[in-house]
C-alpha positions in Angstrom: 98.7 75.6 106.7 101.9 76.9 108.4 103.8 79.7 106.6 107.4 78.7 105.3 110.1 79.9 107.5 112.0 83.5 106.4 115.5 82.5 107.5 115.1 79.1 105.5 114.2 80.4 102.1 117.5 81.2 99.8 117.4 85.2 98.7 118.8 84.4 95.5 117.6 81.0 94.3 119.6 77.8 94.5 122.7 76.3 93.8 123.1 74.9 90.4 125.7 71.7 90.0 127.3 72.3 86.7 127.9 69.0 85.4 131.4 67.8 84.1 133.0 70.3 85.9 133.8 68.8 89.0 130.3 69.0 90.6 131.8 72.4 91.1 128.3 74.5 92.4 128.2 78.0 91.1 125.2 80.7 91.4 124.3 81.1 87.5 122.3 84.5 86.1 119.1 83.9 84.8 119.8 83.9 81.3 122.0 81.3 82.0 120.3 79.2 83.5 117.4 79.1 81.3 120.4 77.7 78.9 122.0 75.5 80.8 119.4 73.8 83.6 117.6 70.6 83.4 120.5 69.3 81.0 122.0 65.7 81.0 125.3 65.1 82.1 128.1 66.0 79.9 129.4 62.6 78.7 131.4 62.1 75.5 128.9 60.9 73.1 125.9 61.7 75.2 122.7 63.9 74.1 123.4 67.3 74.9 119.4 67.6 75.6 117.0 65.1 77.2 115.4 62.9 74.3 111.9 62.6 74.2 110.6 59.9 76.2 108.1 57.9 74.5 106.5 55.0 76.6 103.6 54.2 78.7 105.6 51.1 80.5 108.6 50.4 82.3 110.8 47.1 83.4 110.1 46.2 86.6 113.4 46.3 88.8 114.7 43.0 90.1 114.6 42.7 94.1 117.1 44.7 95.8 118.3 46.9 93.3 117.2 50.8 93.4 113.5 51.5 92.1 113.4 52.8 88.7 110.5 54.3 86.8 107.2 52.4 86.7 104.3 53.7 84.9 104.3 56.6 83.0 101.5 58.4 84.5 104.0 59.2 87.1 107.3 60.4 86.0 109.2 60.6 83.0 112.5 62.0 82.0 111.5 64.6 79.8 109.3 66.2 82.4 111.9 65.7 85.1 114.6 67.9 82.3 111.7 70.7 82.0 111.4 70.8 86.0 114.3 70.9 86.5 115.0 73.8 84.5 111.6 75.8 85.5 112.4 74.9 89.5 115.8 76.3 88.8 114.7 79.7 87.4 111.7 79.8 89.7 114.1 79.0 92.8 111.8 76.0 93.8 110.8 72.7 92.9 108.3 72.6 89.7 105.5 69.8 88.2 104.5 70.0 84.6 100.6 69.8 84.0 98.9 69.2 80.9 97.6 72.8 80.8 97.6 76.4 82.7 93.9 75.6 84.0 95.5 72.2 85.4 98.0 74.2 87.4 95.6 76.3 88.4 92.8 73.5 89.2 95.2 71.5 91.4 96.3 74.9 93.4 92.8 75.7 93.8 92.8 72.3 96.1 94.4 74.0 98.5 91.8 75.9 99.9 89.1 73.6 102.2 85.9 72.4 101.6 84.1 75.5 102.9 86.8 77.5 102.5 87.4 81.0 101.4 89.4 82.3 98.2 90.6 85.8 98.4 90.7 86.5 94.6 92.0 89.5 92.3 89.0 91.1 90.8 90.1 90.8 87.2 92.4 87.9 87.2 92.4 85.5 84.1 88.9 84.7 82.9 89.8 81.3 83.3 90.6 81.1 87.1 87.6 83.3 87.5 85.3 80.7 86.0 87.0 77.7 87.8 86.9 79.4 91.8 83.2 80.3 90.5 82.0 76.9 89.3 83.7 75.4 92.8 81.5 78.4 94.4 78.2 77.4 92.9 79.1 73.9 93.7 79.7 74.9 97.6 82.9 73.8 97.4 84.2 77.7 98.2 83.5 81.4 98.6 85.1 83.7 96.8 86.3 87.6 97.8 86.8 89.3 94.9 89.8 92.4 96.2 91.4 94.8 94.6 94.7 93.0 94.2 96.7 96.7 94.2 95.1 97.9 97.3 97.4 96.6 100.0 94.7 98.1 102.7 91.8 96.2 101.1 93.2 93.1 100.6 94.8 93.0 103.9 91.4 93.8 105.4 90.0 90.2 103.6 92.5 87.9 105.2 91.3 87.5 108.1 89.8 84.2 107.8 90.6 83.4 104.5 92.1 80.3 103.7 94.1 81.3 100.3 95.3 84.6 98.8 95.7 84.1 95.4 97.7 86.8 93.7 98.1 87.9 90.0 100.7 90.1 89.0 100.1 92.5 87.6 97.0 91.2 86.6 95.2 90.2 83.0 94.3 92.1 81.1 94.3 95.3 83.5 97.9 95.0 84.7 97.2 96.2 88.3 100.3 95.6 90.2 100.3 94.0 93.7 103.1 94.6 96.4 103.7 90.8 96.7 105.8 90.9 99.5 103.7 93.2 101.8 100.7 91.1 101.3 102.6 87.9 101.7 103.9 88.8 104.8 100.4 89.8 106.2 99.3 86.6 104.9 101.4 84.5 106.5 101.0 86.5 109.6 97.3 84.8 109.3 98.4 81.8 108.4 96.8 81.9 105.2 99.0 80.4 102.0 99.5 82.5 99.0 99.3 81.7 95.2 100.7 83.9 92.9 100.2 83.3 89.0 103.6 84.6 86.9 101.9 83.6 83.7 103.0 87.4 82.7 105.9 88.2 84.0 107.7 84.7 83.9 110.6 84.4 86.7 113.0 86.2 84.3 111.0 89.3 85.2 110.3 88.6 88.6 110.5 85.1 91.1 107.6 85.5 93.3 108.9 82.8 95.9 111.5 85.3 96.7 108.8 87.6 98.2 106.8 85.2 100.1 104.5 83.2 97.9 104.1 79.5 98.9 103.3 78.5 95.2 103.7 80.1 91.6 101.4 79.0 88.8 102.6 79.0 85.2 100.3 78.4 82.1 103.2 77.0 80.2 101.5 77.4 77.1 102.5 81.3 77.1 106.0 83.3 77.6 108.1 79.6 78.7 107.2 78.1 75.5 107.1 81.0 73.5 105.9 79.4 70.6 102.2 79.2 70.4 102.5 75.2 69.7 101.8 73.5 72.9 99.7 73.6 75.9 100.9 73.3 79.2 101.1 74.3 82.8 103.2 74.3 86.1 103.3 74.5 89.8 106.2 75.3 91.7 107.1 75.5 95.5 110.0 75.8 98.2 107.7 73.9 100.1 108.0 69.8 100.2 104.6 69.3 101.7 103.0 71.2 98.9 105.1 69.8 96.2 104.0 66.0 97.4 100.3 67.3 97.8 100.4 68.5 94.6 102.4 65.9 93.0 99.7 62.9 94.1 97.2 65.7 92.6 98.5 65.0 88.8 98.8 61.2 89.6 95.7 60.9 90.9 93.9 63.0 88.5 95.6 62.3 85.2 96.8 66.1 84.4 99.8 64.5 83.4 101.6 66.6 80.3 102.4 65.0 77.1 106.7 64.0 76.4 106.3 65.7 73.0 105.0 69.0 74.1 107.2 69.3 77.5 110.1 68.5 75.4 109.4 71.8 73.1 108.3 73.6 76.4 111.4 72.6 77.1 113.6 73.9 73.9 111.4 77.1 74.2 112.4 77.9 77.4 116.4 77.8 76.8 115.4 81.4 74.4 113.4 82.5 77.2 115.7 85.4 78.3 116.4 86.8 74.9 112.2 86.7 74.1 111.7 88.5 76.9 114.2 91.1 76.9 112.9 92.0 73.3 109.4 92.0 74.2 109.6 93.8 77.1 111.6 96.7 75.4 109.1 96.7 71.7 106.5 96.9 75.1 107.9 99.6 76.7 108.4 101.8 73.6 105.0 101.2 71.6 103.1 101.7 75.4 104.9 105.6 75.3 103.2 106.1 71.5 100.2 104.7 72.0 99.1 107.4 74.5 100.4 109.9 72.1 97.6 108.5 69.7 94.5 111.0 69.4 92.6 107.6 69.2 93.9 106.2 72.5 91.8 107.0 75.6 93.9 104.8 77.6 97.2 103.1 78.1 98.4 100.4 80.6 101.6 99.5 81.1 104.1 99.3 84.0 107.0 100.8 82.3 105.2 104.8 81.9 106.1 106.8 84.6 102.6 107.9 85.3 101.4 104.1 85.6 99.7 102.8 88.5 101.8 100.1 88.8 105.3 101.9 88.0 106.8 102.6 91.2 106.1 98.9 92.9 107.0 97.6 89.2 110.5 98.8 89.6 111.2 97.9 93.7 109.7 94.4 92.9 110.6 93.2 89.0 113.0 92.8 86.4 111.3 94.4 83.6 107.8 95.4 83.1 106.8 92.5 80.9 105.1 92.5 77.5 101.6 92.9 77.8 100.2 96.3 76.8 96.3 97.2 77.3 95.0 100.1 75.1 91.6 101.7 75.2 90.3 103.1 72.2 87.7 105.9 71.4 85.0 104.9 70.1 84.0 101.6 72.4 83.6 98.1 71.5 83.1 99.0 68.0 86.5 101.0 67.6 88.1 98.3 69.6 87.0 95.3 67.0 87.4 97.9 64.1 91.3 98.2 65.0 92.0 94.3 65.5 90.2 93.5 61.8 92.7 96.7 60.2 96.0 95.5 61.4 97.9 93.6 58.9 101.2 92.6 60.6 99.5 91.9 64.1 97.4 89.0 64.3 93.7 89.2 66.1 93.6 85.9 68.4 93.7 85.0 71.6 96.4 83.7 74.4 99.6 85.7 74.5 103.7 85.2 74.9 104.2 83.7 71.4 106.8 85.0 69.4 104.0 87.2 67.4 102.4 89.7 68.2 98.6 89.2 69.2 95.9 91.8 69.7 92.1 91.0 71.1 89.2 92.8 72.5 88.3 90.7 76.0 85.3 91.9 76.6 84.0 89.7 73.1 84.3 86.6 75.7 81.6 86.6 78.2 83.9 85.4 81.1 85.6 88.6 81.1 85.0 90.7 83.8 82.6 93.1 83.6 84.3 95.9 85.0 87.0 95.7 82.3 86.5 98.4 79.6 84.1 97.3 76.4 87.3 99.1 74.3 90.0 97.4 76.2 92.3 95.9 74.0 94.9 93.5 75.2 98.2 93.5 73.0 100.6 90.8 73.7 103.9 92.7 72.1 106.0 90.1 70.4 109.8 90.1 69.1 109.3 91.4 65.4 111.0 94.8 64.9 109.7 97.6 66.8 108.8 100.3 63.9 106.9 97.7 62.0 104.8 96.8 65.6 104.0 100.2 65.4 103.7 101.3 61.5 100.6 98.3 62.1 98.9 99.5 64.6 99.4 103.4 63.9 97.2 102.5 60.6 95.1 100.6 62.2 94.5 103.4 64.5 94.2 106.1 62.4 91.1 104.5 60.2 89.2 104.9 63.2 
């Protein structure tokens, strides 16, 4: 699978045609264009968003005249207004799947029967079980890497035929340097996935350094709401956009109008969520490892993070997520997510709430992450109650 080209892949995304003004084209910020993309035309008595699309059937179009839609297994306008809006913030082309394992399913099909996976060692539980299922089935090996060791990953790639890339990673936030090891990819020819579940492309647009294909679980940060389930895919690339594209036809992960619609009215908030996540983030990461109960403290945004310096050359933010050890091990860990009152002990992440859970309770987890780990997805309430919660919930222990 050939690399993309350098010199053809736009720096700053693409051009976005503002409608009723002239088809005038005008490079839009982010925040704007989480507003204003994947909108109808502005038409005097038109819907100023794309209704919800409700059928299973379409009219057949009379000979000669341009085809229209046909079955709705294959297209629909509400997922074409969502795509449109992700591929624009993205800087790509995007599909909507009916969940984040979907996405990551159908990208998985790019590596060979046979082939081999080079895989972060703490990734999402979830793409670990799926690459090791296709692994017990022979369908693929898997390298398991240290996704924040340039060296070492670099080292796995010869050969390989898919570097997938999570950044930084869940629930250990490692930080990758994406564009060092997309370049040495490429320079073997080998495709790279990178999954921005975390950091969303308001924080940072991994096709800009190098990857061939971004994988979203919807369901998280786009949608923002904790109501629907979802997933996307989206490339520069046309052959991987039709590959994956007959994937979801073919195989029925096709996303339901309803829930790409809210996806949808989630995303236009998008830029304000984030901003206010990211900055309650940044600020209870700095107390936490004040606390005499805190062992530990992951987060991009403290200076003496891993992940700091390549956070700042490569992203617009340091995200959201926050992963705490406690003292005391798995017991202190569950004792703290049953005291908090305000934060709410549950799984998945980028709602508007604030979420707190031990991962090592699910047996997928890997088992190199801490037993006291605690994964805090930091949400958009105010900042001094965040923190009155958890300081309390701390301090029993």
């Amino acid at each position: 699978m050939n690399a993309p080209d350098p010199a053809t892949v736009p720096a700053e995304g693409p051009s976005v045609s503002l409608t009723g003004r002239d088809e005038a084209r005008v490079r839009l910020a982010p925040a704007t264009l989480a507003v204003t993309a994947g909108r109808p035309e502005a038409v005097a008595g038109a819907p100023l968003n794309t209704p919800v699309v409700l059928s299973s059937t379409y009219v057949a179009a009379p000979p000669g005249a341009p085809p229209g839609p046909v079955y709705g297994r294959w297209t629909n306008d509400t997922w074409t207004a969502f795509e449109t809006a992700l591929g624009a913030l993205e800087g790509g082309n995007a599909l909507v799947m009916s969940s984040g394992m979907a996405a990551i399913s159908a990208a998985l099909t790019l590596v060979p029967l046979g082939g081999r996976l080079v895989l972060p060692r703490h990734p999402y539980s979830g793409t670990t079980v799926i690459a090791e299922s296709l692994a017990a089935e022979g369908r693929l090996t898997v390298e398991p890497v240290d996704i924040a060791d340039t060296d070492a990953v670099v080292a796995t790639l010869d050969g390989a035929d898919l570097l997938w890339v999570e950044s930084p990673t869940n629930p250990m936030l490692e930080v990758a340097d994406l564009g060092a090891l997309a370049r040495a990819a490429h320079e073997r020819d080998v495709p790279v996935v990178a999954d921005n579940t975390f950091c969303t492309p308001l924080v940072m647009r991994p096709l800009d350094h190098g990857a061939d294909l971004v994988v979203h679980s919807v369901t998280k940060y786009l949608a923002g709401h904790s109501d629907v389930v979802l997933g996307a895919v989206v490339t520069r690339r046309p052959d991987l956009l039709s590959r994956l594209a007959a994937h979801r036809t073919t195989h029925g992960a096709i996303a339901g109008p309803v829930e790409t619609y809210l996806a949808l009215r989630g995303l236009r908030t998008l830029a304000l969520r984030v901003d206010r996540a990211g900055s309650n983030a940044a600020v209870l990461a700095r107390r936490l490892a004040g606390h005499p109960a805190v062992t530990g403290v992951r987060h991009p945004s403290l200076p003496d993070d891993p992940g700091h310096a390549r956070a700042l050359a490569q992203m617009r933010g340091f995200g959201a997520i926050v992963s705490v050890e406690v003292r005391g091990g798995a017991d202190a860990a569950e004792r703290v997510s049953a005291g908090v009152r305000l934060w709410v002990h549950a799984t998945s992440l980028g709602g508007v709430e604030s979420t707190l859970e031990r991962r090592r309770r699910y047996p997928t987890e890997a088992l190199t992450v801490p037993e006291s780990l605690l994964r805090l997805s930091v949400g958009i309430e105010d900042v001094e109650d965040l923190w009155a919660d958890l300081e309390q919930a701390l301090d029993a222990l």
